[in-house]
VOGU-3710 file (C-alpha; in Angstrom, 3 decimals, decimal comma):
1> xxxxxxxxxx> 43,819/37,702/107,619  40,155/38,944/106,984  37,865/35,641/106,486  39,500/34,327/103,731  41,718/37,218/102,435  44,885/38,693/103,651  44,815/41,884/105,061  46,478/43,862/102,196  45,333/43,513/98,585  47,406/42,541/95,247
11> xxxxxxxxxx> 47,434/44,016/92,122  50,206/42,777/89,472  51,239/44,941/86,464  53,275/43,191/83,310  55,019/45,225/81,741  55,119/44,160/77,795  55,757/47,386/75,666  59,495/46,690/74,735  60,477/46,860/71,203  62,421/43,340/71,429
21> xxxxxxxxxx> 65,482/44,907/70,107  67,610/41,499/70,646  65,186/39,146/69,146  66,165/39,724/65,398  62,954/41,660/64,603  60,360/38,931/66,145  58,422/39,822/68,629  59,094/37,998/71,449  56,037/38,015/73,145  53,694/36,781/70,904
31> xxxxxxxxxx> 55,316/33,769/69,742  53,593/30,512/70,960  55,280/28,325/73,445  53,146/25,027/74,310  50,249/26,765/72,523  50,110/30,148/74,238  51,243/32,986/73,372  54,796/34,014/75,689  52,858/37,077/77,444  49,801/34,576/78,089
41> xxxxxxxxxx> 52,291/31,983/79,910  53,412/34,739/81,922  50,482/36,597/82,704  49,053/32,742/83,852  52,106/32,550/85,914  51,340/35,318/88,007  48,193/34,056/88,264  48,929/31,407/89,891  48,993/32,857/93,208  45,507/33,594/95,000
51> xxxxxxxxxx> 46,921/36,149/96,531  46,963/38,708/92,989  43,425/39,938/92,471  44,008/41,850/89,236  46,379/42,040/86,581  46,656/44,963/84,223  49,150/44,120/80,845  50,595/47,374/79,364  51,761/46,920/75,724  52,116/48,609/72,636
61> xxxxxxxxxx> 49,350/51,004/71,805  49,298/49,250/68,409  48,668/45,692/70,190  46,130/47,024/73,396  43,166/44,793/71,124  45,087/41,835/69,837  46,274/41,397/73,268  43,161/41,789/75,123  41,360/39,305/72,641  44,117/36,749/73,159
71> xxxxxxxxxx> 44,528/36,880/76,885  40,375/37,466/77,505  39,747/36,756/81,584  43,483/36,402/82,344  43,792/39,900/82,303  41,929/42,680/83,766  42,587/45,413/82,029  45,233/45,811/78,486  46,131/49,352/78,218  48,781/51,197/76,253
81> xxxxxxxxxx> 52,263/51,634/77,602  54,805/54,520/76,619  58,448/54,474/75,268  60,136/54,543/78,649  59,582/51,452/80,811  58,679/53,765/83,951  55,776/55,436/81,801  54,468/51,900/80,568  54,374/51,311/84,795  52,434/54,687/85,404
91> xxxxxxxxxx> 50,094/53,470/82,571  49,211/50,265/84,234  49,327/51,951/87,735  46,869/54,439/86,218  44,684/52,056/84,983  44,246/50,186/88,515  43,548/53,807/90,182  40,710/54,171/87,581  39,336/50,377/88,333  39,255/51,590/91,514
101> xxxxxxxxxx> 37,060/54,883/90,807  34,566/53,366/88,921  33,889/50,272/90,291  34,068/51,957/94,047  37,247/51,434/96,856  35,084/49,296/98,938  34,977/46,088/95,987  38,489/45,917/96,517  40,196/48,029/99,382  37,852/47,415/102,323
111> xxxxxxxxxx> 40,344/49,264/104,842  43,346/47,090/103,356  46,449/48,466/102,203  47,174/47,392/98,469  50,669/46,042/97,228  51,422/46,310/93,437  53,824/43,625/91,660  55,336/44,995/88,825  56,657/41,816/86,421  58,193/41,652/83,126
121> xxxxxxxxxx> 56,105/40,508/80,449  59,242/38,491/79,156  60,107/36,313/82,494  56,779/33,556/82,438  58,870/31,202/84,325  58,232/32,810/87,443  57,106/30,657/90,120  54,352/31,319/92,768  56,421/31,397/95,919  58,627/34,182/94,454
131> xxxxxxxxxx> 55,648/36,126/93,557  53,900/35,828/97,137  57,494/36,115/98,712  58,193/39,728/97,049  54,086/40,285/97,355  54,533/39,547/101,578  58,342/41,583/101,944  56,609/44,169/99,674  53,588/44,810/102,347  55,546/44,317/105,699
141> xxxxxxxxxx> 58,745/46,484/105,049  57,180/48,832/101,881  59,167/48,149/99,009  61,231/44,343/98,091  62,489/42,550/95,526  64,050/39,533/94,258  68,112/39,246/93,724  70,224/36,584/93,000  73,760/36,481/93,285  76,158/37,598/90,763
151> xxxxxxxxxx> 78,036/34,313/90,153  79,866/35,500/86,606  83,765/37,899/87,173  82,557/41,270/86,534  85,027/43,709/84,418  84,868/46,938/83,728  86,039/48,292/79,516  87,110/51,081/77,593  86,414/50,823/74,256  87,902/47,725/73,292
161> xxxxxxxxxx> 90,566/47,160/76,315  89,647/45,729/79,640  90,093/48,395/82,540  89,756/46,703/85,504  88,237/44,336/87,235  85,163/45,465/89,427  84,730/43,928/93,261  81,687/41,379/93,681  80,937/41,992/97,235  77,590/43,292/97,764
171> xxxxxxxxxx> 76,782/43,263/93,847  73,671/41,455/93,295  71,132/40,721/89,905  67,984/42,356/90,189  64,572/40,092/89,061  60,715/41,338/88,852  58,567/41,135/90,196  59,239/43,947/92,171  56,725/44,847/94,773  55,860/48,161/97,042
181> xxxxxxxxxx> 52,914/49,754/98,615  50,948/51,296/96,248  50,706/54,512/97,969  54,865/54,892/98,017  54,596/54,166/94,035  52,028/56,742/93,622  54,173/59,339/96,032  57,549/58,469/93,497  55,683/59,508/90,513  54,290/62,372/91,720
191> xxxxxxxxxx> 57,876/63,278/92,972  59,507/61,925/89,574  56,537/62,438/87,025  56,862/59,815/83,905  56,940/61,960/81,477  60,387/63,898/82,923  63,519/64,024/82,079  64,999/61,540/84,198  64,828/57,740/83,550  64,682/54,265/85,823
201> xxxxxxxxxx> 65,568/51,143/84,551  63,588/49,256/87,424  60,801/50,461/89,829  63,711/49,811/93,129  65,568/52,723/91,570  62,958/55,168/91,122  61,920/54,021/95,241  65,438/54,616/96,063  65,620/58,413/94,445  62,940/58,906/96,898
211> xxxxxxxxxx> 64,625/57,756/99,625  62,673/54,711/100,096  64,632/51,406/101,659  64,023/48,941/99,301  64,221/44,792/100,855  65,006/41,754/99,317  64,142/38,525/98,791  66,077/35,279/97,402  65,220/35,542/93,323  64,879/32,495/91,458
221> xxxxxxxxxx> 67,560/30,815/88,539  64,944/29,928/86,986  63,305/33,300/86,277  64,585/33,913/83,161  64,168/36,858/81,363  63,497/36,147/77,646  66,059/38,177/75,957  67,561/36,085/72,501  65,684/33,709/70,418  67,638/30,773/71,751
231> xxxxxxxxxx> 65,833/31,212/75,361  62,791/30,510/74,032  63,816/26,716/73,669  64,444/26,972/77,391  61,104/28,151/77,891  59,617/25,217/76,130  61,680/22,629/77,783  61,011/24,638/81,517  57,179/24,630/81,473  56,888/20,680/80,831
241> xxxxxxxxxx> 56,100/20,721/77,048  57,771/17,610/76,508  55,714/17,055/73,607  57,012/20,545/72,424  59,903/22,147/70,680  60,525/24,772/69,184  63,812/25,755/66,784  65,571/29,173/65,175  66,138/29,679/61,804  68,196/32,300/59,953
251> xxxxxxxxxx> 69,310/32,795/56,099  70,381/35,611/54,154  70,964/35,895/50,151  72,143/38,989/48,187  70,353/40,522/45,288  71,399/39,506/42,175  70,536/39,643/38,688  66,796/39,144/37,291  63,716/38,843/38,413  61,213/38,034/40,798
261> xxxxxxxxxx> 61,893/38,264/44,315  60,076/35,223/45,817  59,299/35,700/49,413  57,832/32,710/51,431  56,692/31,084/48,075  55,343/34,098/47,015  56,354/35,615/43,365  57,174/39,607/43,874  57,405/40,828/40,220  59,282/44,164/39,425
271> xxxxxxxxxx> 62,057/43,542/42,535  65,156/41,878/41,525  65,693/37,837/42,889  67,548/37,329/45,561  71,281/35,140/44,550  71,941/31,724/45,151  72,375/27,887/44,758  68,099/27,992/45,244  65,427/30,494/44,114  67,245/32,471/47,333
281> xxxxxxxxxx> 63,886/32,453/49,322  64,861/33,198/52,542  61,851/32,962/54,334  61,395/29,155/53,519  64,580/28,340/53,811  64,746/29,992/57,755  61,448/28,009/58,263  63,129/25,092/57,144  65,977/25,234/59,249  63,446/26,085/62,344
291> xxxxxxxxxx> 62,068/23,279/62,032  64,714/20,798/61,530  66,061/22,940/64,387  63,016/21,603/66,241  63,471/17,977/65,349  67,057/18,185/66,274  68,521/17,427/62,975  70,797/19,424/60,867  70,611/21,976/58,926  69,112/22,545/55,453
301> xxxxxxxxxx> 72,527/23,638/54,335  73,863/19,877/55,372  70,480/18,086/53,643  70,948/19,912/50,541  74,401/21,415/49,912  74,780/24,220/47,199  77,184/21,701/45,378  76,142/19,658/42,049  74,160/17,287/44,396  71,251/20,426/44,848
311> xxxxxxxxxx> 69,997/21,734/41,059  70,908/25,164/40,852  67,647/27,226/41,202  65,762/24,641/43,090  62,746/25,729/43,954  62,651/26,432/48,005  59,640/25,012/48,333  60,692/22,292/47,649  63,523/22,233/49,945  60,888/23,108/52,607
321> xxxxxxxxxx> 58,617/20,336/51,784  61,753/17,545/52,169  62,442/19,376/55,565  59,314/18,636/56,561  59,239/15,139/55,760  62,453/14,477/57,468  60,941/16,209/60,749  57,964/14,022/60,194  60,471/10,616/60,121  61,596/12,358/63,032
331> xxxxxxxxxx> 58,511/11,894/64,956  57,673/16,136/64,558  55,156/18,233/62,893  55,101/21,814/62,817  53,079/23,632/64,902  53,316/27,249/64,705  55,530/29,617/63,099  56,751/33,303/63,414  58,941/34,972/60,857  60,445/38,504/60,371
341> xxxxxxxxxx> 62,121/39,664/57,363  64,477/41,802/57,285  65,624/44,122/54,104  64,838/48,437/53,235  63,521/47,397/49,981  60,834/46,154/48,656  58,300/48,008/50,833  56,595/44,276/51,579  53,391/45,245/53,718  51,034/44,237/50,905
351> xxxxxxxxxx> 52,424/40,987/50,138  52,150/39,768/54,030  49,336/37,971/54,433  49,518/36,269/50,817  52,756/34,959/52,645  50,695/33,987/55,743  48,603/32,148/53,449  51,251/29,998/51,841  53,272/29,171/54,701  50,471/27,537/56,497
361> xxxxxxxxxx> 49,270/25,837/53,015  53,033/24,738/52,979  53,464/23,625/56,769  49,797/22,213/56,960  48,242/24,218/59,903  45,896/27,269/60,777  47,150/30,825/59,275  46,015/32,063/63,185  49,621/29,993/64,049  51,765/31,656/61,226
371> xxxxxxxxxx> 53,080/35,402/61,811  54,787/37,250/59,096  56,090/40,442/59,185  58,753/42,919/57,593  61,323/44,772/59,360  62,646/47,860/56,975  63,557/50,813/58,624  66,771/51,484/60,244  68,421/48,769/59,347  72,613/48,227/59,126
381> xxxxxxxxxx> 74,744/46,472/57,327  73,790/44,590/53,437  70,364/44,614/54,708  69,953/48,643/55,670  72,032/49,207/52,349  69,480/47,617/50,037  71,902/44,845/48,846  70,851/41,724/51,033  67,383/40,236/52,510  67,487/38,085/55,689
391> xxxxxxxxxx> 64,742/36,132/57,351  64,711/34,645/61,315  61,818/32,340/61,813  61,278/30,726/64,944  59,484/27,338/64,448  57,145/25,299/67,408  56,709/22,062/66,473  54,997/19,495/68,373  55,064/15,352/68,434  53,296/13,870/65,390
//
């Protein structure tokens, strides 16, 4: 150690350009858990270790400022990532090379070797003594990161048809972050630019093309990577936000005859209504059924069966404002929502934030916690065909 610092420094680099493709069209990063957004709980987790100095976040090009304005100090330096994962690292490896050249080696490197964590933005349950145990493998032996154990039978299939049944031994799940001397990261992409032809699903791969022994360390269960919607509630429940919940909602209706289309309360004239026992507003009713998700009651389908009990043509609103009421006598209020919805026609871009608008008049908080956006383009199924719309919300709610 020099004074108070180790000898080596420690830079961190989240990774959080994916597209999400598992999350039904929401973006999985930006919805709120405990009142931060999921990158923010992450990027704060890596934080938590004295030993990371800086922390570049590489996202979407198209979310470098929202995401820089939402995490402010946490982060050092948002930058735009590429389509590959290993380009989105170069980006954020590129970006601490250029910290270093303008604010001068000696700030930072004083003589001492640097280590850079790479971390998935989608894992914010990672705990401090990982991150310091892959940080301290990382500088001793060069390259190291967290495994754990592959605990589940492992088979191998053609097409349909199990084909055998492949050997544990030896087979271990790989975890972020993973950590190596900068200098060997720098050498593998100058041997294996980004931008070529070959790919790496993890940095230990693109070390080990290079030759490069890669070490581990003992990875953590409860480093989850957020992959579905559902893992979000195990987010909520992991990071102590006992006064915090959050449910998933999904619906889907057909076109039918007539018009409007009514979207989140909202009237679309000229596209035809979507068919059912309601107004076939799907965005309410997945809000609805977030939210009583939340509360832990059932579903809007149970509350107000399409049977003579439920007018035909009730107004969803309605129907949202009685789910609402029941999460209320639950001890809930909603907190935050994030919907996607999902249909190639109408084109719905200019009808967003009206929708924005009405779902926080409707659920009674700030428009800044309500996110609404369209999903349109390739698209299968009813959906991609033009003959359904679908909606997936994901609801926070929070005790009353």
């Amino acid at each position: 150690m020099t004074g108070d610092r180790p000898a080596f420094g420690v830079d961190a680099v989240v990774v959080a350009a994916g597209a999400s493709r598992r999350m039904g069209g929401l973006d999985k990063l930006a919805v709120r858990v405990g009142g931060r957004q999921l990158l923010g709980l992450t990027v704060e987790a890596v934080r938590r270790s004295p030993l990371v100095e800086r922390v570049v976040v590489v996202v979407a090009a198209d979310r470098v400022d929202d995401v820089a304005r939402d995490l402010g100090d946490l982060a050092t330096m948002v930058v735009a990532g590429g389509q590959r994962r290993h380009e989105s690292v170069a980006a954020g490896l590129d970006a601490l090379v250029r910290i270093d050249a303008e604010i001068g080696s000696e700030a930072f490197t004083a003589g001492r070797e640097r280590v850079v964590l790479v971390h998935d933005g989608a894992r914010p349950l990672v705990t401090r003594g990982l991150v310091e145990a892959v940080a301290l493998a990382a500088e001793r032996e060069g390259a190291a990161i967290p495994v754990l154990p592959v605990s589940d039978t492992i088979k191998s299939v053609e097409g349909t048809r199990v084909s055998g049944t492949v050997d544990r031994t030896g087979l271990m799940a790989a975890q972020t972050p993973q950590g190596m001397r900068r200098g060997l990261l720098l050498d593998a992409f100058a041997r294996f630019p980004p931008d070529g032809p070959l790919e790496w699903t993890d940095e230990a791969a693109l070390l080990e093309a290079c030759g490069i022994a890669v070490h581990v360390v003992p990875g953590g269960a409860e480093n989850l990577k957020v992959t579905v919607p559902e893992d979000l509630a195990v987010v909520a429940r992991a990071i102590g936000s006992t006064g915090v919940r959050i449910g998933i909602g999904r619906d889907s209706h057909p076109f039918g005859p007539g018009e409007p289309l009514i979207l989140a309360g909202i009237e679309i004239a000229g596209a035809p209504r979507l068919y059912g026992h309601s107004d076939g507003d799907v965005a309410l009713h997945a809000v609805a059924d977030a939210l009583l998700g939340a509360a832990g009651l059932p579903d809007l389908g149970r509350h107000f069966p399409a049977d003579a009990s439920t007018p035909v043509g009730v107004d969803s609103g309605s129907l949202l404002a009685s789910a609402i009421a029941a999460v209320a006598g639950a001890g809930w209020m909603p907190a935050a929502v994030d919907v996607t919805i999902v249909g190639s026609r109408p084109r719905l871009t200019a009808y967003l934030d009206r929708m924005r608008g009405s779902l926080a008049d409707r659920l009674g908080i700030d428009p800044s916690a309500v996110s609404v956006k369209a999903s349109s383009g390739n698209l299968s199924g009813d959906e991609g065909a033009g003959r359904a719309m679908s909606a997936l919300a994901i609801a926070t709610a929070r005790q009353a």
